[in-house]
Structure formats: C-alpha cells, structure tokens
C-alpha positions as semicolon CSV with decimal commas, in nm:
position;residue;x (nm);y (nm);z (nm)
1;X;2,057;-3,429;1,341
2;X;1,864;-3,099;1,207
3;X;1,552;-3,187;0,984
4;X;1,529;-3,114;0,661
5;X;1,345;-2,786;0,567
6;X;1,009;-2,814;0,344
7;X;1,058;-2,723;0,014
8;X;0,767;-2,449;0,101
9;X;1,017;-2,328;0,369
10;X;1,308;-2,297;0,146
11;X;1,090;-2,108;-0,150
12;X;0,921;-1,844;0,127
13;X;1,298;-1,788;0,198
14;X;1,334;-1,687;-0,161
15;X;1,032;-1,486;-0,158
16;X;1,204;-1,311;0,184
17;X;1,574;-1,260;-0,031
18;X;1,399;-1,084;-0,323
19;X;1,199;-0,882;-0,144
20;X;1,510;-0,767;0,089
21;X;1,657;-0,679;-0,255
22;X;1,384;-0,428;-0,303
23;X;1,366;-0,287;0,026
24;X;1,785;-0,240;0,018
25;X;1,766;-0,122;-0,328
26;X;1,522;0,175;-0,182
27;X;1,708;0,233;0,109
28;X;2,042;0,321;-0,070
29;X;1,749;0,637;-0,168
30;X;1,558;0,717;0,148
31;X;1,747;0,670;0,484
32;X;1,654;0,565;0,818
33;X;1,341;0,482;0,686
34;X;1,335;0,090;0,673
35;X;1,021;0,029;0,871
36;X;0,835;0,224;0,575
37;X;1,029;0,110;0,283
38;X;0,916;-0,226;0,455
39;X;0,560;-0,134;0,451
40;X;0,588;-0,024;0,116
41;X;0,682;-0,362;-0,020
42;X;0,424;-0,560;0,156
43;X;0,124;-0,344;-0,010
44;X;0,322;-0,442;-0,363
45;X;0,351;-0,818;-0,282
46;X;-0,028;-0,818;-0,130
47;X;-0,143;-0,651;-0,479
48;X;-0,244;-0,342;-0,295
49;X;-0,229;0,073;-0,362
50;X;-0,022;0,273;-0,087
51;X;-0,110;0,635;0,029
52;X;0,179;0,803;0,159
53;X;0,085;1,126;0,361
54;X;0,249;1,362;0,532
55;X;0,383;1,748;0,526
56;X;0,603;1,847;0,226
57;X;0,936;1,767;0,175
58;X;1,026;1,460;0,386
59;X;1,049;1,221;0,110
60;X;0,711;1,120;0,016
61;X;0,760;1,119;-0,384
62;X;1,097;1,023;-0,364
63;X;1,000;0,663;-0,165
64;X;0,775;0,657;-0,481
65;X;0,993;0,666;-0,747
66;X;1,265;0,492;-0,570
67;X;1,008;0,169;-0,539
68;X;0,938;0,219;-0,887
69;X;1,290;0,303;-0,985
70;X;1,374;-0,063;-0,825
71;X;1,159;-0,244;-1,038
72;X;1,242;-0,286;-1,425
73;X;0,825;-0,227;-1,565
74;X;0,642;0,074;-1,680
75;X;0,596;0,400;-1,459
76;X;0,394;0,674;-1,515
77;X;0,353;0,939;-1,294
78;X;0,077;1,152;-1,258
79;X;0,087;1,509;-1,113
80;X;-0,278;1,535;-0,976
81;X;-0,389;1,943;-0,983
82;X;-0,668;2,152;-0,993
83;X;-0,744;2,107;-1,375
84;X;-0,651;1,752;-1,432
85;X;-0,908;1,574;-1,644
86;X;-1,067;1,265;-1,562
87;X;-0,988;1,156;-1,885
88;X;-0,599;1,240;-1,861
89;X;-0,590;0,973;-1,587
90;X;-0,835;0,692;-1,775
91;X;-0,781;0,727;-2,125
92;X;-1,031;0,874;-2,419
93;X;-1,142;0,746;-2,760
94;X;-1,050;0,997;-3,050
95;X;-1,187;0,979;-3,387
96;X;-0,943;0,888;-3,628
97;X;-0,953;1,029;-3,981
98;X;-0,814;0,756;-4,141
99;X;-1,024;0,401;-4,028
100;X;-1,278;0,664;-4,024
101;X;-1,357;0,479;-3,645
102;X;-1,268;0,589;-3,293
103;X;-0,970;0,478;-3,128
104;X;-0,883;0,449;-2,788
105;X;-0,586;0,644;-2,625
106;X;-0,466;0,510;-2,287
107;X;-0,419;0,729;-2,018
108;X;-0,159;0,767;-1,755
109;X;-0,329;0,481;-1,503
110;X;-0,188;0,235;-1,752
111;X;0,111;0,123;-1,625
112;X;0,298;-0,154;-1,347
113;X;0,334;0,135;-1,102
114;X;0,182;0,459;-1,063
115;X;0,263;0,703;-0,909
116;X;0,010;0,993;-0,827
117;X;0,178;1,289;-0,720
118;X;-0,023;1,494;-0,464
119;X;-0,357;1,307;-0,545
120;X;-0,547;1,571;-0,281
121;X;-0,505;1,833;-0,494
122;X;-0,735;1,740;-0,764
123;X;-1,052;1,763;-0,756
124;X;-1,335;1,475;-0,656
125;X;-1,474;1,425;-0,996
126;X;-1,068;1,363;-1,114
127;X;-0,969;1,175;-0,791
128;X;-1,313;0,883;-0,872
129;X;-1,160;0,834;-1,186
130;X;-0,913;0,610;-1,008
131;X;-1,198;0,444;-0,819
132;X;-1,232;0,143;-1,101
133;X;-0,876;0,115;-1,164
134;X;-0,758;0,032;-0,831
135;X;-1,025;-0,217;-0,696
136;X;-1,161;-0,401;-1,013
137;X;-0,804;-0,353;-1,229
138;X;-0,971;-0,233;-1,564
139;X;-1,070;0,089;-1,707
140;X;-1,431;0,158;-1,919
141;X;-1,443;0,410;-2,144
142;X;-1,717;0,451;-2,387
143;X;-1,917;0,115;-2,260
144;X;-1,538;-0,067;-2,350
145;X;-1,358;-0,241;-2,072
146;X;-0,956;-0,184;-2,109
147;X;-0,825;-0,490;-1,841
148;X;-0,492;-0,302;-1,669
149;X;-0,167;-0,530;-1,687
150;X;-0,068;-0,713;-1,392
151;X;0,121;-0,626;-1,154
152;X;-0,050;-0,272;-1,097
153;X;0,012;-0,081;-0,797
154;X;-0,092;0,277;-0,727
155;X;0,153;0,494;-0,481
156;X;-0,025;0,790;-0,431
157;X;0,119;1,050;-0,202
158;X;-0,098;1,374;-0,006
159;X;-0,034;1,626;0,236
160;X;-0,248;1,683;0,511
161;X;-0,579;1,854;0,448
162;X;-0,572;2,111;0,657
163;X;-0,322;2,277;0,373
164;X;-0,398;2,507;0,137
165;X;-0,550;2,419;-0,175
166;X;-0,613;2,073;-0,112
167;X;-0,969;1,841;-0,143
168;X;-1,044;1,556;0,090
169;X;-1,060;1,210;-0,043
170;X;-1,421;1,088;-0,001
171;X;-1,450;0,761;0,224
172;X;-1,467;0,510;-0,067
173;X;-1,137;0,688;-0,218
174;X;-0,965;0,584;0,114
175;X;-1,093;0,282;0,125
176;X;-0,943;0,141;-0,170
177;X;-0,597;0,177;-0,046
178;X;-0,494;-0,110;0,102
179;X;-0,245;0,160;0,375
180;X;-0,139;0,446;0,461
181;X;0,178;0,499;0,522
182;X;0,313;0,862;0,699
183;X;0,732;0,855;0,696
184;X;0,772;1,169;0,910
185;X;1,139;1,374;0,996
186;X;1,475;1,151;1,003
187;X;1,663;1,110;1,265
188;X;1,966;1,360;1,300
189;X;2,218;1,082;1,191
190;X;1,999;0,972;0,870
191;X;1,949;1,338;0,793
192;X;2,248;1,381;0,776
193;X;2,375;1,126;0,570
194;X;2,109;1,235;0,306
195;X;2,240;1,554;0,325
196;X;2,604;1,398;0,228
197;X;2,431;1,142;-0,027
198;X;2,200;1,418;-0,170
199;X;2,455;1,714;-0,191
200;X;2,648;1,617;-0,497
201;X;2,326;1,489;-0,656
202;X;2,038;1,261;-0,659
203;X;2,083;0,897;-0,551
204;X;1,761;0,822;-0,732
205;X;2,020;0,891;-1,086
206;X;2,236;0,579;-0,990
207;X;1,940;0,349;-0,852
208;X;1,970;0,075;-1,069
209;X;1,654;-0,189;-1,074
210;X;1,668;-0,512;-0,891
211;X;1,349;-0,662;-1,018
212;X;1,117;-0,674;-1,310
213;X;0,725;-0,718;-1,359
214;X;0,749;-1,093;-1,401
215;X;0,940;-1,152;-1,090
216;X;0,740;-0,943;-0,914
217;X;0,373;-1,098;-1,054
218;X;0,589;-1,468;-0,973
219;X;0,646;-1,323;-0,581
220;X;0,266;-1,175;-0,541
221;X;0,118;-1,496;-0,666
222;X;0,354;-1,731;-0,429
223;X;0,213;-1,471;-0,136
224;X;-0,127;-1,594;-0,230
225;X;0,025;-1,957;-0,092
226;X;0,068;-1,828;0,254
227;X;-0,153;-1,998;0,521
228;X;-0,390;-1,838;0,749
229;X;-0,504;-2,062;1,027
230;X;-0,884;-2,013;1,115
231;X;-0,804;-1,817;1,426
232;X;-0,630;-1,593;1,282
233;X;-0,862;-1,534;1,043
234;X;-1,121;-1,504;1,336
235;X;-0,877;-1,249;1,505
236;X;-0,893;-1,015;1,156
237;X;-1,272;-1,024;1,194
238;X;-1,254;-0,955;1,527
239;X;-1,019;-0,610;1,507
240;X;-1,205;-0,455;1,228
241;X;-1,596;-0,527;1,427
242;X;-1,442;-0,396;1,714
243;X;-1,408;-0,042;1,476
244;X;-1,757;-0,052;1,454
245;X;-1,857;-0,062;1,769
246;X;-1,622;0,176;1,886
247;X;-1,791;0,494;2,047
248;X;-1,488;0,708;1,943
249;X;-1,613;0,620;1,567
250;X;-1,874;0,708;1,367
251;X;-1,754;0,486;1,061
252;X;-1,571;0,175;1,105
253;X;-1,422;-0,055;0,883
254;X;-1,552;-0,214;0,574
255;X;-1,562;-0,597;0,496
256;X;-1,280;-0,475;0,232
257;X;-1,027;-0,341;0,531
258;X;-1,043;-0,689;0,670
259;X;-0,942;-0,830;0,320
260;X;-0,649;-0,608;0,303
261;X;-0,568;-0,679;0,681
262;X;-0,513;-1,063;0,560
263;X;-0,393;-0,969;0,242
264;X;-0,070;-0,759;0,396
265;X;-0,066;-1,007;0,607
266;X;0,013;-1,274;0,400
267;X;0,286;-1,072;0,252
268;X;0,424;-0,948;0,595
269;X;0,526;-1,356;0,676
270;X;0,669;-1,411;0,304
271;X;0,878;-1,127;0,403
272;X;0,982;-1,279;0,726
273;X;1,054;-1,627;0,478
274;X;0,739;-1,785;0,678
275;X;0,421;-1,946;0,486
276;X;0,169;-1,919;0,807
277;X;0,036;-1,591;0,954
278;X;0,056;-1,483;1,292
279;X;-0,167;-1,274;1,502
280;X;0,156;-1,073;1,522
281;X;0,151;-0,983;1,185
282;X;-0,200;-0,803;1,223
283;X;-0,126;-0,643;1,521
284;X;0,154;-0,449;1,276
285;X;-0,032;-0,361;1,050
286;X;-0,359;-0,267;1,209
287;X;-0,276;0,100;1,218
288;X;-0,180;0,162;0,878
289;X;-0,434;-0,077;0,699
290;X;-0,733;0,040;0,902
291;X;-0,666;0,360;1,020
292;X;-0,746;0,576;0,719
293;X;-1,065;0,430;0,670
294;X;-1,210;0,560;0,974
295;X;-1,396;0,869;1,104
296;X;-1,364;0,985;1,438
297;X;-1,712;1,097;1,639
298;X;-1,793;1,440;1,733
299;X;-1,680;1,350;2,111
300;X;-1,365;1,236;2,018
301;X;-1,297;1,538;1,774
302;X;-1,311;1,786;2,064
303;X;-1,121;1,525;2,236
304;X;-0,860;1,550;1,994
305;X;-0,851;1,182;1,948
306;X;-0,691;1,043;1,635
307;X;-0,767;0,734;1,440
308;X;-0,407;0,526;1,485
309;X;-0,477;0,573;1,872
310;X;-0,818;0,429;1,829
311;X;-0,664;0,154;1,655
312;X;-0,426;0,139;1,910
313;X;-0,671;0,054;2,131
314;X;-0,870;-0,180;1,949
315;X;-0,558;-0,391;1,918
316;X;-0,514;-0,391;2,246
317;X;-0,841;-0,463;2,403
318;X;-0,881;-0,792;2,123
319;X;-0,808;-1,110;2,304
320;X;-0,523;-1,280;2,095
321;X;-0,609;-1,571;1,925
322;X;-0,389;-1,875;1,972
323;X;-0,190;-1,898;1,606
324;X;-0,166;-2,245;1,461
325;X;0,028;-2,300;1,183
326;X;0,045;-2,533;0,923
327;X;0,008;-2,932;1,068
328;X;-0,158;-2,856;1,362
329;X;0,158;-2,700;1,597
330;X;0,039;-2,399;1,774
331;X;0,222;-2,145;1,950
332;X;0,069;-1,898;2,204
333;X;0,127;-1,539;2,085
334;X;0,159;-1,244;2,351
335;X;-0,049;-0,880;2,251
C-alpha cells in the first residue's frame, strides 16, 4: 500500500503548480527558452534581482515584461540613459506651497517589479542609486527611510560592454544581483514560431496574468521553509572559497554569493515540488549565481578564459557532499 504524502510534500507540490503557471504563462511570450524563463522564476521566489545580458534583440526586455506581465502588481519600467537622474530612480522631496512643508515624490524603484531597461547605459553615479534598494529594500532620501513593498524584484537587462556607449557596473553593482541570466539565439524551430506568433502582433498584448503580489509574497515565504541539510550547506561554502583561491581569479566570491547560492537554491527544489536541497541544485546554478561576480586575472585574460568556465571548473573539482534530507535518509548524489 503507497504511504501517505506529508502535508509539507503535498504544499511544495503547490508551490511547484503555481510556479509552472508562471513559467507557461511566459513561455506562450518567449519560445524555446524554458531553461531561462525557469531561472527567471527562481530569482523571484528566492527574493532576488535578475540581470539579463546579452546582444540586442534576442528577447531580453521582452522576458522582462512578460514576467511582469504574468503577475497582477505594480510595474514600472525604467529606461536607464546617459542623463537619467539619480533622483528619477529614488524619489525627491518637493516643497509644497500649500502645507508650506516638503513632500516626498516616489520614484520609479517603487514598485513589485522593475524593470530597468539597459541599466549599462547610465552612468555610475545613476546606476548606485539602486545599490540600497535592492539589498536593504528601502530608499533614504533627505535622512527619511521610504521601506519598498514586498515582493520587490529588479529585472535589469545590459548588453555587453564592449558596445558602444555603455558603462561597466562596478563590482558591488554586480554583486547585488542574485544571477545573471544570458538567453542567447533560438533555435531555428522556436525562431520560427516567434516569427508566426510575432508577425500579426505582439503576444505580450494577449498575456493575461496568472498571479498577483500576495500569492507571490505567500510562495517566496513558503520557499523560506525549504530544508538545507548541513552538507549541503558545507558544499555552498565550499564552491564559492574555491573562487577565491582560484589562480584564474583575482576576485572571488563574496559571503553574499553564497547566500544567494542557498537562496536560489531553496527555490530551485520548491520548483521541483521538493522541501530539501540537493547538491544538484547548486551545481545548476553555480554559473549564473556566481559567475558575474567574478574577475578574471591578467593570465587568464590573455588566455581568453571566461568566468562560467571557471565556474565550470570549480564545480567540478568540489567533492560532492552526500545530501541528506529531511529525517535522516541520505542519498549519494553524482557531480
């Protein structure tokens, strides 16, 4: 006779169906794409910020707004350029005639979602604006703290540097986003059916929202719930030291990455309807959590190393933890 499945069990199945509703709600808008529409949704459910980079015109706003077109809260989007104010992005206090007092006007950072359109392009002093918001959730302006509404989620997208009239984003910019996520060219049969979906108009027009704020905030808090076994935990402390001692790096990762390594993977298991974390999960999302938040040596420069390989390597030169989950069963998990 089949046991009986935990209550736990049955509500991280929930937490799996209403996620998939999000993630098939976006697809019906970007095709072929699941893996990153996947991604996506785990930074959202582990309370993170997304960076989505990668040349022009492959979809990187549209995954954006699709996400946020999915979700029934407030948007605002925020087309980062040249001469964009730190104060358009934060808010400022104006004097108002009639209290004869200043009052405070919120900018565009307070919202559920936000999406920053080409963040790269503005310039440092704009882009630290956002450095407050996105880690500590609040915004001070004029010695006043404004707290920013839960959930709040940045989706910032970037092409690469090496374009024209863009601005690096400094290391502690990059750090704050819990991944980076680069969708690249479809495949020939998904371009293809965008071409058909996209040629009579936009799919984004008929995207109608699957979720809302409070569902959302309900799923993010039940990911919280998700067990991490010591090991495992040992395993995420393990990847990101190994950054640092890396000779192909001249910066590793910060104590932060490893939060947001744990964090996503938390989420990553809801997703799968499981309430334990496996070294699996981390192996997954080792490239796109860490991989932005590193800077390569000289010697590997010339080399023409990249980060994600270094990664790469990092994940596979980590002995793998056995993962025990919740009760004491353990299960031996393969790199």
């Amino acid at each position: 006779m089949p046991s009986r499945r935990s209550s736990a069990a049955l509500e991280f199945d929930d937490i799996a169906q209403r996620s998939g509703r999000i993630i098939e709600a976006v697809e019906q808008v970007i095709q072929g794409k699941t893996e990153s529409v996947k991604l996506a949704v785990t930074v959202m459910l582990a309370e993170g910020h997304l960076l989505i980079e990668d040349v022009p015109g492959v979809g990187k706003t549209m995954l954006a707004k699709s996400l946020a077109r999915a979700i029934d809260c407030t948007v605002r989007r925020i087309q980062f350029t040249p001469d964009l104010l730190p104060s358009d992005v934060t808010g400022v206090s104006v004097w108002n005639q009639d209290t004869r007092e200043f009052e405070f006007k919120p900018g565009s950072i307070f919202a559920n979602i936000v999406v920053g359109d080409e963040i790269n392009r503005a310039s440092p002093k704009t882009q630290s604006a956002l450095l407050e918001c996105m880690e500590e959730r609040h915004v001070t302006v004029d010695g006043i703290t404004y707290p920013l509404d839960p959930p709040f989620m940045v989706l910032a997208t970037q092409n690469p540097i090496e374009m024209e009239g863009t601005y690096p984003l400094p290391e502690a910019q990059r750090d704050r986003f819990t991944a980076r996520l680069a969708i690249g060219y479809p495949s020939p049969e998904a371009e293809l059916e965008m071409v058909d979906q996209h040629g009579a108009g936009s799919p984004l027009d008929d995207l109608e929202p699957v979720s809302d704020a409070l569902e959302v905030a309900k799923l993010t808090q039940a990911v919280r719930a998700v067990h991490i076994a010591e090991s495992v935990r040992r395993y995420a402390i393990d990847l990101v030291t190994a950054t640092r001692d890396n000779r192909d790096l001249r910066l590793g990762a910060s104590p932060r990455a490893t939060l947001h390594l744990l964090r996503t993977g938390r989420a990553a298991a809801a997703l799968d309807g499981r309430d334990y974390v496996l070294p699996d999960d981390l192996q997954i999302l080792a490239v796109p959590v860490l991989a932005h938040r590193l800077l390569l040596s000289a010697e590997a420069q010339v080399a023409r190393r990249t980060t994600q390989a270094v990664v790469a390597d990092v994940v596979a030169s980590v002995p793998v933890p056995k993962a025990e989950r919740p009760g004491g069963e353990r299960q031996r998990r393969s790199s």
